[in-house]
C-alpha positions as CSV (number, residue, x, y, z in Angstrom):
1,X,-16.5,-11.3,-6.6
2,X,-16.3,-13.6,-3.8
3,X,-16.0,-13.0,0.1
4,X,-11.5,-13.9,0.2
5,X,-11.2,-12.0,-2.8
6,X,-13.4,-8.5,-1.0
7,X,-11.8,-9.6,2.1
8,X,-8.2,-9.0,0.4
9,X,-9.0,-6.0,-1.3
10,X,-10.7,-4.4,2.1
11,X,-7.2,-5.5,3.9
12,X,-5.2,-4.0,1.3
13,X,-7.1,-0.7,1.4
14,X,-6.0,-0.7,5.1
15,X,-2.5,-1.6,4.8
16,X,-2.4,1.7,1.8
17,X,-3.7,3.8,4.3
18,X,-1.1,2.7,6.8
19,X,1.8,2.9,4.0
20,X,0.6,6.6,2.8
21,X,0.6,7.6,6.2
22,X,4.2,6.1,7.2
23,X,5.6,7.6,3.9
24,X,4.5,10.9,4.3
25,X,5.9,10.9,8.0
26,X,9.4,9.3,6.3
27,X,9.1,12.4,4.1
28,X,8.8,15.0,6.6
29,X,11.6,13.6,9.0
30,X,14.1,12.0,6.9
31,X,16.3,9.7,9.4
32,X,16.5,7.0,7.0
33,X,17.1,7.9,3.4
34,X,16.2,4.6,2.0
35,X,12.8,4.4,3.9
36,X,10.7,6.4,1.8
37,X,11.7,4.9,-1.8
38,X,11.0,1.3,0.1
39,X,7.3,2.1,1.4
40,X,6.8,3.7,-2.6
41,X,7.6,0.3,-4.0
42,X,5.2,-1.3,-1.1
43,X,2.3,1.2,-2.3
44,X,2.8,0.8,-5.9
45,X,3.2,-3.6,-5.3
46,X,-0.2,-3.4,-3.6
47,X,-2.2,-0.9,-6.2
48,X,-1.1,-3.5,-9.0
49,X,-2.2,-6.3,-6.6
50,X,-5.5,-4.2,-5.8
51,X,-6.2,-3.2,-9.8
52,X,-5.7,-7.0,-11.0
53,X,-8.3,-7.9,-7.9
54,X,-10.8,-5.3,-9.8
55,X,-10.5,-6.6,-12.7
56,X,-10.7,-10.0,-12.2
């Protein structure tokens, strides 16, 4: 694995973090209904991103 390919992975670990955290404040406080089903779509986009970096 070379350093861009680590260097994505590590800045897509962050931005899951971020997204977990946002979703499960969109969860608790529901002010837009639409929110939470768009950051789900975000997190699942970057584990299949994340999972083909792994295996490549």
């Amino acid at each position: 694995m070379d350093k861009k390919t680590k260097k994505r992975m590590d800045v897509i670990k962050t931005k899951l973090q971020s997204l977990r955290k946002q979703l499960a404040g969109a969860k608790q406080q529901p002010d837009d209904p639409e929110e939470p089903a768009r950051l789900e779509q975000e997190i699942a986009a970057l584990d299949a991103e994340l999972t083909k970096l792994r295996e490549s």
